[in-house]
VOMARNU-300517 format. One record per residue (C-alpha): residue number from 1; y, x, z. Coordinates in Angstrom, 2 decimals. Each point is the difference from the previous one (the first is absolute). Example, Ala and Ser with C-alpha at 12.3 -4.5 7.8 and 13.67 -1.06 7.14 Angstrom:
# VOMARNU-300517
[1,[-4.50,12.30,7.80]] [2,[3.44,1.37,-0.66]] 
END
This chain:
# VOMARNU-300517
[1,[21.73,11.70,-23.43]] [2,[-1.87,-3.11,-1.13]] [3,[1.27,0.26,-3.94]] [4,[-0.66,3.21,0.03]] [5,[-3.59,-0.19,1.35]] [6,[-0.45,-2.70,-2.42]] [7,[0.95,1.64,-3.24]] [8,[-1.39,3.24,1.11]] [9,[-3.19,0.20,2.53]] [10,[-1.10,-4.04,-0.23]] [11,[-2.59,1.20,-1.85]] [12,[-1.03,2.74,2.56]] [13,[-0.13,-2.70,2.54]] [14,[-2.90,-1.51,-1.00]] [15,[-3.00,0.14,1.99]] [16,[-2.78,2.72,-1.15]] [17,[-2.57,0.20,2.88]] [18,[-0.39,-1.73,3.12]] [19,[-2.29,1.83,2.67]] [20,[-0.79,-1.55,3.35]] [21,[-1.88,1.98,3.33]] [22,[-1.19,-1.35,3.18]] [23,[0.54,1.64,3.07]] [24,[-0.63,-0.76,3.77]] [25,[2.93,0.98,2.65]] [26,[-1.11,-0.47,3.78]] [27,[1.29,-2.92,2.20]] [28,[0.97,1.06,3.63]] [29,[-3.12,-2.38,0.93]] [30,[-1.67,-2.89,-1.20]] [31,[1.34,-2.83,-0.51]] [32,[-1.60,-3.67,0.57]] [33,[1.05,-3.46,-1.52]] [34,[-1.42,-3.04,-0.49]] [35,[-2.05,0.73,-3.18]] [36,[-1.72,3.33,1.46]] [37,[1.93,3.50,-0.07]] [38,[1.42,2.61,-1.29]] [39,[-1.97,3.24,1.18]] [40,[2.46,2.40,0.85]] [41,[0.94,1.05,-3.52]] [42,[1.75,-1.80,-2.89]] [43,[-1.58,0.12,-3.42]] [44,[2.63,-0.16,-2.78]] [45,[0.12,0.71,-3.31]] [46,[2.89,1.93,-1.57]] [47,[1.30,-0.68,-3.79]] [48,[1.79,2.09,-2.04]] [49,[1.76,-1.35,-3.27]] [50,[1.32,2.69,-2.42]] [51,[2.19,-0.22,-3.11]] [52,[-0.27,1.71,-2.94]] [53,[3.36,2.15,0.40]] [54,[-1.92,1.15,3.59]] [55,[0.90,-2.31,2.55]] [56,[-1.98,-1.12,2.92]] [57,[0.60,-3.50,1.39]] [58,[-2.20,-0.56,3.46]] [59,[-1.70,-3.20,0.94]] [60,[-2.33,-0.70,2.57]] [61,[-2.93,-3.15,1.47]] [62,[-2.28,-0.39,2.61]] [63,[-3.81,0.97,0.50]] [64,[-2.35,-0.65,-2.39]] [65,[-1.23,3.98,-0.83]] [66,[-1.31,0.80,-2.82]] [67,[0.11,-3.61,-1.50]] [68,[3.68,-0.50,0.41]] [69,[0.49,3.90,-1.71]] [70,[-2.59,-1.72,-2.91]] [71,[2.34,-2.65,-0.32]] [72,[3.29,2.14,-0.13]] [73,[-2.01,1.97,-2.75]] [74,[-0.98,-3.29,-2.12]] [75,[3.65,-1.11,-0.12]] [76,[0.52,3.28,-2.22]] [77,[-0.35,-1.74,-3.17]] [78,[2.39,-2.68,0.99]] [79,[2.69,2.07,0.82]] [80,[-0.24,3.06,-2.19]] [81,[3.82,-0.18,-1.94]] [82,[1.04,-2.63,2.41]] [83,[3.83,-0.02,0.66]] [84,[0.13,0.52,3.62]] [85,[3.75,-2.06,-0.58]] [86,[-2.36,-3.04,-1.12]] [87,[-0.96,-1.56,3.76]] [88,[-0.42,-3.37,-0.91]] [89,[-2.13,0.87,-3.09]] [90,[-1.91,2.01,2.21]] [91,[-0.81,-2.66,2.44]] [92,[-1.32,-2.11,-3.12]] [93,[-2.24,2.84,-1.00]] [94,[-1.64,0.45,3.39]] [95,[0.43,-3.18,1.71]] [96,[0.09,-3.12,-2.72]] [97,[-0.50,-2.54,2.36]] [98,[-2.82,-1.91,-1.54]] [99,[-1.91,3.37,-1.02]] [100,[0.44,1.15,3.45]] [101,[-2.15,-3.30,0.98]] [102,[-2.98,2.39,-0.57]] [103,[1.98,3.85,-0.10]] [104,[2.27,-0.53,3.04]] [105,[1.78,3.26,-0.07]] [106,[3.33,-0.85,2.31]] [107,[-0.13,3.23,1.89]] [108,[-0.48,2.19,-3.02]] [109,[3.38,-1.44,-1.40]] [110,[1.12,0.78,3.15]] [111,[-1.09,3.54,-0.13]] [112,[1.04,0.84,-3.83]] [113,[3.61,-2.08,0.87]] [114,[0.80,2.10,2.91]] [115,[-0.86,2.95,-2.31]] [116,[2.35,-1.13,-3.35]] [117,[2.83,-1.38,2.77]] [118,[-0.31,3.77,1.20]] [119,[0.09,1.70,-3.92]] [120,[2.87,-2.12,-0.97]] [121,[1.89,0.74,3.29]] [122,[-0.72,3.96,-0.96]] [123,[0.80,-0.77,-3.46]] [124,[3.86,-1.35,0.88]] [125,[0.29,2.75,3.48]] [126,[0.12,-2.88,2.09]] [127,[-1.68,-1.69,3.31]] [128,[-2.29,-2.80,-1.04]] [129,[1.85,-2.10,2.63]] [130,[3.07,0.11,-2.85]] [131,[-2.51,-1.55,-2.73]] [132,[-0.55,-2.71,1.81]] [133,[3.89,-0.97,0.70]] [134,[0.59,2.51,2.60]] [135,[0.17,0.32,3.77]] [136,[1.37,-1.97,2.60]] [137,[-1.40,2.25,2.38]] [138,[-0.64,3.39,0.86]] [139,[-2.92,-0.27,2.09]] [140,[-2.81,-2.35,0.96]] [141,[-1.03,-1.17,3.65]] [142,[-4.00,-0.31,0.59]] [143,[-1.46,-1.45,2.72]] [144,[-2.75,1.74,2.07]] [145,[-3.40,-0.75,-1.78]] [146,[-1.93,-0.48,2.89]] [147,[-3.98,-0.32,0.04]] [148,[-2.56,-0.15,2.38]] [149,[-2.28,3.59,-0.40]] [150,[-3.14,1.60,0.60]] [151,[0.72,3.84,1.24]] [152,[0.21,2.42,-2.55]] [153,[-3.68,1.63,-1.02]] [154,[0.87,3.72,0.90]] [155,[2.71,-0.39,2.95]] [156,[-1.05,-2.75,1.46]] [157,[4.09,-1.51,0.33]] [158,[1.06,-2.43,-1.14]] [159,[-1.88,-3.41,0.84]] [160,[1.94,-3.14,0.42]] [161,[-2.18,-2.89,1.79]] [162,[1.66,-1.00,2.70]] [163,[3.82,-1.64,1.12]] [164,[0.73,3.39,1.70]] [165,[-1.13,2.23,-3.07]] [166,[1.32,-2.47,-2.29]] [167,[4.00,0.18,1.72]] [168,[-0.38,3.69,0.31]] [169,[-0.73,0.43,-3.33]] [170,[3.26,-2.00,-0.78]] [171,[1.94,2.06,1.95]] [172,[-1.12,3.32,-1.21]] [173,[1.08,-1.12,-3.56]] [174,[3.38,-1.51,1.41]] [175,[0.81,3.60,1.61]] [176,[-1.10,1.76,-3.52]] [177,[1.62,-2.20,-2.53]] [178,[2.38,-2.38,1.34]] [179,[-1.80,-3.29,-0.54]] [180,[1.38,-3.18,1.22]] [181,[-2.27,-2.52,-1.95]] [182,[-3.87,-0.31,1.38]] [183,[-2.59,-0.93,-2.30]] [184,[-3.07,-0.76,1.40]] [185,[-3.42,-0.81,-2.44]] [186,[-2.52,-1.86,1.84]] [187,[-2.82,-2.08,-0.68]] [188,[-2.22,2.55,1.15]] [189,[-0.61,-0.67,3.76]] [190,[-0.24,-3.38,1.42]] [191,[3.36,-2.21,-0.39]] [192,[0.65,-0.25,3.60]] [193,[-0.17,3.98,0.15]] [194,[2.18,0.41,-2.58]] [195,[2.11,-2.75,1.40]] [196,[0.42,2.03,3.43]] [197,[0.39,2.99,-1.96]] [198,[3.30,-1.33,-2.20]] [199,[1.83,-1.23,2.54]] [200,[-0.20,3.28,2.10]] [201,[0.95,1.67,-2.96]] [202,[3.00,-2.25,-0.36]] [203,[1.49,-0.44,3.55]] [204,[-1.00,4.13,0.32]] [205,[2.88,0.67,-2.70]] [206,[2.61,-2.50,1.09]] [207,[2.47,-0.50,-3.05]] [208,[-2.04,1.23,-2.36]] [209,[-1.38,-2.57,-2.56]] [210,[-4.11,-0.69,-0.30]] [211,[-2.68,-1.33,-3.04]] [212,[-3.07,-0.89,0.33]] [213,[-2.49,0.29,-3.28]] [214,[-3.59,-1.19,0.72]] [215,[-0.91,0.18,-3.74]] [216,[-0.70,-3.93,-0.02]] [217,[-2.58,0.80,2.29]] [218,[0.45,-2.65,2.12]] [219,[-1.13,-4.13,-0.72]] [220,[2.82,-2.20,0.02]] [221,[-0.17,-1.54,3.30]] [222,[-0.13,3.77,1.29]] [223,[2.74,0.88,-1.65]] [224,[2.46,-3.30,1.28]] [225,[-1.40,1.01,3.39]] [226,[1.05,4.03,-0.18]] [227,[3.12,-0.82,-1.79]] [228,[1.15,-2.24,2.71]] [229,[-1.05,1.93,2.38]] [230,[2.69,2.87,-1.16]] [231,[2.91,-2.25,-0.50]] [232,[2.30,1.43,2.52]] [233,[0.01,4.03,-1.54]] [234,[2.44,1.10,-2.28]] [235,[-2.35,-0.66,-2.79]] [236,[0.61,1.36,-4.02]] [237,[-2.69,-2.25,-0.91]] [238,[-3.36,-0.35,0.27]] [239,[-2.14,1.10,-3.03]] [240,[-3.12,-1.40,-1.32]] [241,[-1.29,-1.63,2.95]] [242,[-2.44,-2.11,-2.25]] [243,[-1.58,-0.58,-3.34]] [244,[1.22,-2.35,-2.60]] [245,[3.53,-1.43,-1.05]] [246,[-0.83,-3.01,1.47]] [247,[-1.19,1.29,2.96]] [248,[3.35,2.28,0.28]] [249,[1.90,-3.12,-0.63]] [250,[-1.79,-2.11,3.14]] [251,[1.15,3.10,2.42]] [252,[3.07,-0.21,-1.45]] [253,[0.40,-3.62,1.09]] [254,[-0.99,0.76,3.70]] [255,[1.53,3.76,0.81]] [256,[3.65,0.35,-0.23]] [257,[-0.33,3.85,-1.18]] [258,[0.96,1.15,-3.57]] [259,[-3.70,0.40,-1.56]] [260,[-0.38,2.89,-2.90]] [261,[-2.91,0.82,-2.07]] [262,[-0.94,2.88,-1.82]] [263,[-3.23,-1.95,-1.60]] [264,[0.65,-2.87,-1.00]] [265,[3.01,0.42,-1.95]] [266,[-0.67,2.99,-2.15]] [267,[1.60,-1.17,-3.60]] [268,[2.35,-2.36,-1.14]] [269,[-2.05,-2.78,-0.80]] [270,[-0.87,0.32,3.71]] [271,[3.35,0.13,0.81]] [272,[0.98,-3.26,-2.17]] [273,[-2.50,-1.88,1.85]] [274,[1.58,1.29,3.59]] [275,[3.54,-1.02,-1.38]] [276,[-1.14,-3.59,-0.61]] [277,[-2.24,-0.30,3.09]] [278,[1.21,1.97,2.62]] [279,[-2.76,2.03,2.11]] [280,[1.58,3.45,0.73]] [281,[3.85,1.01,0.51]] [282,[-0.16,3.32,-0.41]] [283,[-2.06,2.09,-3.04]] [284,[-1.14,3.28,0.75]] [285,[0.34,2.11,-3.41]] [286,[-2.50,2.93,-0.74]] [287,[1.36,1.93,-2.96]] [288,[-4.17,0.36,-0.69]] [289,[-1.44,-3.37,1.07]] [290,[2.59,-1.39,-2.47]] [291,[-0.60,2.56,-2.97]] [292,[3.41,2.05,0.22]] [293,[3.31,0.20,1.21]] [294,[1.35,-2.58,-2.77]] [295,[-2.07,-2.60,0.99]] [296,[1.08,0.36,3.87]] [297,[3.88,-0.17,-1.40]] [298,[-0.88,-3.17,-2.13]] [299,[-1.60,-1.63,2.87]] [300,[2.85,1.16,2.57]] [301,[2.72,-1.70,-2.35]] [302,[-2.26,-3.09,0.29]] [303,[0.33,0.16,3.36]] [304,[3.49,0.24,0.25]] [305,[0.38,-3.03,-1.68]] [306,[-2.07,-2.23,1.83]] [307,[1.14,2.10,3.41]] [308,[-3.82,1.35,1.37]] [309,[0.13,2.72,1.41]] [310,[-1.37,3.49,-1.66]] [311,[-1.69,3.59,1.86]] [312,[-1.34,2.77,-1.85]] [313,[-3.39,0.13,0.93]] [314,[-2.87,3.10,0.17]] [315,[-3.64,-0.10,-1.22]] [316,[-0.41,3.97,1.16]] [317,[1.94,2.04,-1.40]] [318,[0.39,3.63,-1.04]] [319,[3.68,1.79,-0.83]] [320,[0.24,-1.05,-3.48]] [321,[-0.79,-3.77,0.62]] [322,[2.39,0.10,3.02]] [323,[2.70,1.30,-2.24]] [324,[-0.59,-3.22,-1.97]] [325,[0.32,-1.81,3.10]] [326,[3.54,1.81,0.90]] [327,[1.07,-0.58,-3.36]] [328,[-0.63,-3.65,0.16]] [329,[1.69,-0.43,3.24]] [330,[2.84,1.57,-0.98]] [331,[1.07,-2.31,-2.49]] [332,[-1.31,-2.91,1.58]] [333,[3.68,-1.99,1.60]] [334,[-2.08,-3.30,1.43]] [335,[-2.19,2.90,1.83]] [336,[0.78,-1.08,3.73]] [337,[-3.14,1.25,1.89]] [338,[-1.64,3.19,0.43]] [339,[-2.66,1.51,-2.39]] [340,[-3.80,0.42,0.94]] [341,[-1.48,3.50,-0.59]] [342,[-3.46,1.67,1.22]] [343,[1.21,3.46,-1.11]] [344,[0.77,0.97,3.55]] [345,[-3.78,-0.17,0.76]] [346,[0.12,3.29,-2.80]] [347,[-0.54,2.99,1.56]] [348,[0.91,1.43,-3.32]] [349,[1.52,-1.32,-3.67]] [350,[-0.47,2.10,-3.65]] [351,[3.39,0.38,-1.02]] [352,[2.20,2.61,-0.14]] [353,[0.95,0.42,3.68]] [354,[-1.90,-2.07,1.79]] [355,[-0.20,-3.20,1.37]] [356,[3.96,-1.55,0.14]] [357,[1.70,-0.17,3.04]] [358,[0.81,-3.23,2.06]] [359,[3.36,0.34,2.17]] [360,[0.85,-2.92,1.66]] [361,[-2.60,-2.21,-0.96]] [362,[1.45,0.38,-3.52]] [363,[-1.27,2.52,-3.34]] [364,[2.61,1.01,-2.16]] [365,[-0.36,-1.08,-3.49]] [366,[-0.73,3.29,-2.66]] [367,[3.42,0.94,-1.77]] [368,[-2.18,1.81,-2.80]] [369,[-0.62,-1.10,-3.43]] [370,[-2.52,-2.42,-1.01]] [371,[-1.78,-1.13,3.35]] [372,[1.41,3.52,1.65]] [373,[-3.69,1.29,1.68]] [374,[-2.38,2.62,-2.30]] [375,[-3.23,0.90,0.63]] [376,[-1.13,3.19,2.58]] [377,[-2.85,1.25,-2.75]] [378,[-1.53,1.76,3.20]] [379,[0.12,-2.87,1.96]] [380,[-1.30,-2.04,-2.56]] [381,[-2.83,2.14,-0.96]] [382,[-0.93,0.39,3.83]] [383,[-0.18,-3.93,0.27]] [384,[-1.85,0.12,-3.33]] [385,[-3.05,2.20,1.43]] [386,[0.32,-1.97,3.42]] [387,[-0.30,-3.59,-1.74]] [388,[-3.15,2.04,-1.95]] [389,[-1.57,1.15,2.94]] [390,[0.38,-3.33,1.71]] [391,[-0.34,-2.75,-2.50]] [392,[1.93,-3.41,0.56]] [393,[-0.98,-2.34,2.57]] [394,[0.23,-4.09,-0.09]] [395,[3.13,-1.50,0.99]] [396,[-1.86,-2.92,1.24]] [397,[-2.49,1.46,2.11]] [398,[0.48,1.13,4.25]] [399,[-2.56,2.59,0.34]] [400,[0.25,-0.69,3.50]] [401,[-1.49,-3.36,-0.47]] [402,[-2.52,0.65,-2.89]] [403,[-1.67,-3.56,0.36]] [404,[2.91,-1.71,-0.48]] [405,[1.92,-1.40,-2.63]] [406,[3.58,-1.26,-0.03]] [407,[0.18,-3.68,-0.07]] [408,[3.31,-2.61,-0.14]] [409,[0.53,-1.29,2.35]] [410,[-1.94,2.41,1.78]] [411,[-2.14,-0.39,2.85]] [412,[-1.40,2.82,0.90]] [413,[2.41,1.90,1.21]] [414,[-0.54,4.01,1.18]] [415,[-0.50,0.39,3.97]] [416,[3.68,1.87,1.67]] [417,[-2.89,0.86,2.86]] [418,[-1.43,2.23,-2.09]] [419,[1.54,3.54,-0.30]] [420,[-0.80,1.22,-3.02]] [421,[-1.50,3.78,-1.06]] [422,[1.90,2.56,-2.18]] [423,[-2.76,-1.13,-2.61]] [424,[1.16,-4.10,-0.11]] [425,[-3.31,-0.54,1.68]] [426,[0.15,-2.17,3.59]] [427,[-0.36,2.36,2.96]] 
END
């Protein structure tokens, strides 16, 4: 297949257009963290890579609107007659790493990777799980995303505030997809709050496994004190609980829990400097945060070496990135700990069938060629108008708390008291 691709249809390969569109899909409601929100909807932005001979390779990133479409649009010229078989000359062209000191374009890679990983796989009729040395498994386990939520704006469901709302949420996505991992991300109410909160959540679901991911919301003495405070569940790890490698490295010293970060250690020369002074056991790979798929697999084999653990991780995710994440942890063999995903928060996904089922806490990974999910063009073009009608909205803002600004450590943390209208505005 490959010789004859290459003496015949290389050529055809190349890339002649690239085309990107940015589209809204509703969350079930919104979700806090420790930065500000996201308001009941993801914004994403959808890229499309097509060869010459026809092909369409699929990529995808987060927010950004109309700027991050701009910026799929000015990478034209630099990949017009690229080989989409060329990965690591296309990581020079977009991400040098001393141009990128002032054009830091890691999640366009990642976008424009996921799409060539997904031609090539069409190109050869085979999963992209098989490019990348093929599976070891079948399927992926997630763990249950769990937030705390203002109800949604037209129902009025959906809030998660308190211990009670917070365990019954757990439970009604145990019963519908089979988790039996709890992630909770805090940093949003007061520590002690959140403290309560976790451990109901944990001794609630007896053997089932719990994380805790504040966003490094937390100072350093606050974080020692809430990590020791959790010793006794049946912890993963706990994630981010403050700011800085050496601040991640002094928690290490006083909480016996695995810590994991998916800040901190976002590249390899991040990951060198972990290697050689231990502050985190476990890295948390996000096939965006880290500009592709490839750069997740180079950075897992590091890990193998030097024995840290690895988890795929989710920045918010529609079907196509999610494929890349099933893909990934498919091939992954040091992958010992369930995924992250928000894409259960979805109500709905623009590919062809919907949003991908979760049985037992697990997703199967696409069989299909290339990353195996294709676009719904009516779904797409419905999330299209939506995303125009609505605009984007700022990651880093709680429009329940317009005063405020996110701070780390924090201190000002939002009141659990305070129930919350469908709006984000206090009651």
């Amino acid at each position: 297949m490959l010789e004859a691709i290459t003496a015949s249809a290389r050529a055809d390969l190349r890339i002649a257009d690239i085309r990107a569109t940015t589209v809204t899909v509703p969350l079930e409601a919104p979700l806090l963290h420790s930065n500000g929100a996201h308001w009941g909807r993801f914004v994403r932005t959808i890229v499309e890579v097509e060869t010459e001979g026809g092909l369409i390779g699929l990529g995808e990133l987060g927010g950004g609107g109309e700027s991050a479409a701009a910026a799929i649009a000015g990478l034209k010229q630099y990949l017009v007659g690229h080989d989409p078989f060329a990965f690591e000359l296309l990581h020079f062209k977009i991400c040098n790493p001393t141009s990128a000191l002032y054009n830091n374009r890691t999640q366009l890679h990642a976008a424009i990777e996921f799409a060539c990983l997904d031609i090539v796989g069409k190109a050869l009729g085979v999963p992209v799980s098989d490019l990348l040395g093929g599976r070891v498994r079948d399927e992926v386990e997630f763990a249950s995303y769990l937030f705390f939520r203002r109800p949604d704006e037209v129902t009025g469901a959906g809030e998660v505030r308190t211990t009670e709302q917070l365990i019954e949420h757990a439970r009604d996505l145990k019963d519908r997809h089979g988790f039996r991992v709890h992630k909770l991300k805090g940093g949003v109410y007061p520590p002690d709050h959140e403290l309560e909160a976790f451990r109901a959540l944990a001794e609630s679901e007896p053997g089932d496994r719990v994380r805790y991911d504040p966003n490094a919301a937390l100072s350093v003495e606050e974080a020692i004190r809430f990590g020791r405070a959790i010793v006794d569940l049946d912890n993963d790890y706990l994630e981010d609980p403050t700011w800085g490698m050496n601040g991640m490295r002094r928690v290490r010293a006083a909480v016996p829990i695995p810590l994991a970060t998916n800040t901190m250690v976002v590249n390899v020369e991040q990951l060198a400097a972990n290697v050689r002074d231990p502050a985190v056991e476990i890295i948390l790979l996000d096939t965006t945060f880290w500009g592709g798929i490839r750069p997740c697999l180079k950075a897992a084999a590091i890990c193998e070496a030097f024995q840290l653990g690895i988890a795929v991780h989710s920045s918010g995710e529609l079907g196509v990135q999610l494929a890349t994440m099933l893909h990934l942890g498919a091939v992954l063999p040091n992958l010992a700990l369930a995924a992250d995903a928000h894409y259960h928060h979805l109500v709905d996904d623009i590919i062809v069938g919907g949003k991908l089922e979760y049985r037992d806490g697990r997703i199967a990974v696409p069989t299909g060629p290339g990353l195996g999910v294709e676009l719904d063009r009516d779904r797409l073009a419905e999330y299209a108008e939506l995303y125009q009608r609505l605009g984007g909205y700022q990651y880093d803002r709680d429009p329940g708390r317009p005063g405020w600004f996110a701070h780390s450590p924090n201190q000002v943390w939002a009141d659990p008291g305070e129930p919350h209208a469908r709006n984000g505005a206090v009651r």
